[in-house]
C-alpha positions, 0 to 999 in steps of 0.5 A: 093853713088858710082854712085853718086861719079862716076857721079860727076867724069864723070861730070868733065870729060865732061867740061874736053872734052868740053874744049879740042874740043874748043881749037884751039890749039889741032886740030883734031886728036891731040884733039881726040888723047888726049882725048884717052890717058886721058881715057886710064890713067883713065882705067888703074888707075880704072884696079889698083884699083881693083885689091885690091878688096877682095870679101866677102865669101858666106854663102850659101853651094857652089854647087857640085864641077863638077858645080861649074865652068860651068857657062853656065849650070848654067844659062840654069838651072836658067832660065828654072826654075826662072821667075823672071831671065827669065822675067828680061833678056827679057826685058833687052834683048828688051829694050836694042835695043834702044842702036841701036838709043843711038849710033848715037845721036852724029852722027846726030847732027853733020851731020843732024843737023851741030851742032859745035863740041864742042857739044860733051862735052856738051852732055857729060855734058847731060849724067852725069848730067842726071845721077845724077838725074837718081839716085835720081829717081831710089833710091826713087823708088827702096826705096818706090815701088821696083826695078821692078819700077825702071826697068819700069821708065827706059823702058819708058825713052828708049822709049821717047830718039828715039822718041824725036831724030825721032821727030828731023829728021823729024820736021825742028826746029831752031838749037837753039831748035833742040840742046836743044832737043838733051841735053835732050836726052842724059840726058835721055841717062845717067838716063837709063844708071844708071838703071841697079843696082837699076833696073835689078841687084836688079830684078834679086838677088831678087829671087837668092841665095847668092852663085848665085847672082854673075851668076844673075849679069853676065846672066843680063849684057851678055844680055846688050851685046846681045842687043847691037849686034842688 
């Protein structure tokens, strides 16, 4: 329900952008400058928000007070004796490169392929929807096969975004076709951006402890970071 709630807000978000770059009135950076303050609004409106969330107490026996903070042995210890963890973040870790590609779809389309600038919002647009859809799928996945199908859809998405984008680079097509084939992919862009609570989050606490889920969730998302150093 709240990524469905967040996909909604993101798709108001993306006409909100798509409207911005279209007028001429707001010439760049002005358009851009904008944008960022509107985003800026929203964080600090989301910052406030949480400040008022109260995390509900483990049942689990709490750890040995000299572990209790070190986080890092933590997760040393449960990789080296969770599978499950270990298979998770490595595929989290090599999947997660496609983010090298997913960074410069936008790139490309305005310097490769000299789509308008107004592209922009629509690809916005691509993401959210595509989202929502990705949240259809992976709820009926995870309810009828598991999150490890989950993690699977997503992986092959992550293979068919670049692959699409690679086809674009080198197959000359009508503009009409190319932009078409980019909204596509960023739609597949916003489904696998929704994997990681149905898939890998739910992967990971599987095999954890109440009082170690927490630590699972942090392993798995530092792994997206890594992966996206790459």
């Amino acid at each position: 329900v709240n990524s469905l709630l967040a996909s909604f807000g993101g798709l108001g978000a993306g006409v909100i952008v798509e409207r911005v770059l279209a007028n001429e009135q707001l010439p760049f950076p002005l358009n851009y400058a904008v944008l960022l303050g509107l985003a800026f609004l929203c964080y600090m409106l989301s910052l406030c928000c949480m400040l008022f969330i109260k995390e509900r107490a483990a049942t689990d026996a709490p750890p040995p007070q000299d572990e209790k903070h070190d986080f890092f042995r933590m997760v040393v210890h449960a990789v080296r004796t969770d599978a499950v963890l270990r298979r998770t973040l490595l595929t989290r870790l090599f999947t997660g490169i496609e983010n090298m590609a997913a960074a410069f779809y936008v790139v490309f389309a305005r310097e490769w392929l000299r789509l308008p600038e107004t592209a922009v919002g629509v690809f916005s647009i691509a993401i959210v929807v595509g989202g929502l859809v990705g949240i259809v799928i992976y709820g009926w996945l995870a309810m009828r096969m598991g999150s490890r199908r989950v993690i699977q859809a997503a992986g092959i998405m992550q293979f068919i975004a670049p692959a699409l984008a690679l086809a674009l680079a080198v197959v000359s097509l009508p503009q009409p076709v190319a932009y078409a084939v980019l909204v596509v992919i960023m739609g597949l862009n916003g489904a696998i951006n929704r994997s990681m609570q149905l898939g890998y989050f739910s992967y990971a606490q599987d095999s954890a402890l109440e009082i170690d889920r927490p630590m699972y969730i942090g392993a798995v998302s530092s792994t997206a970071g890594t992966a996206s150093l790459m």
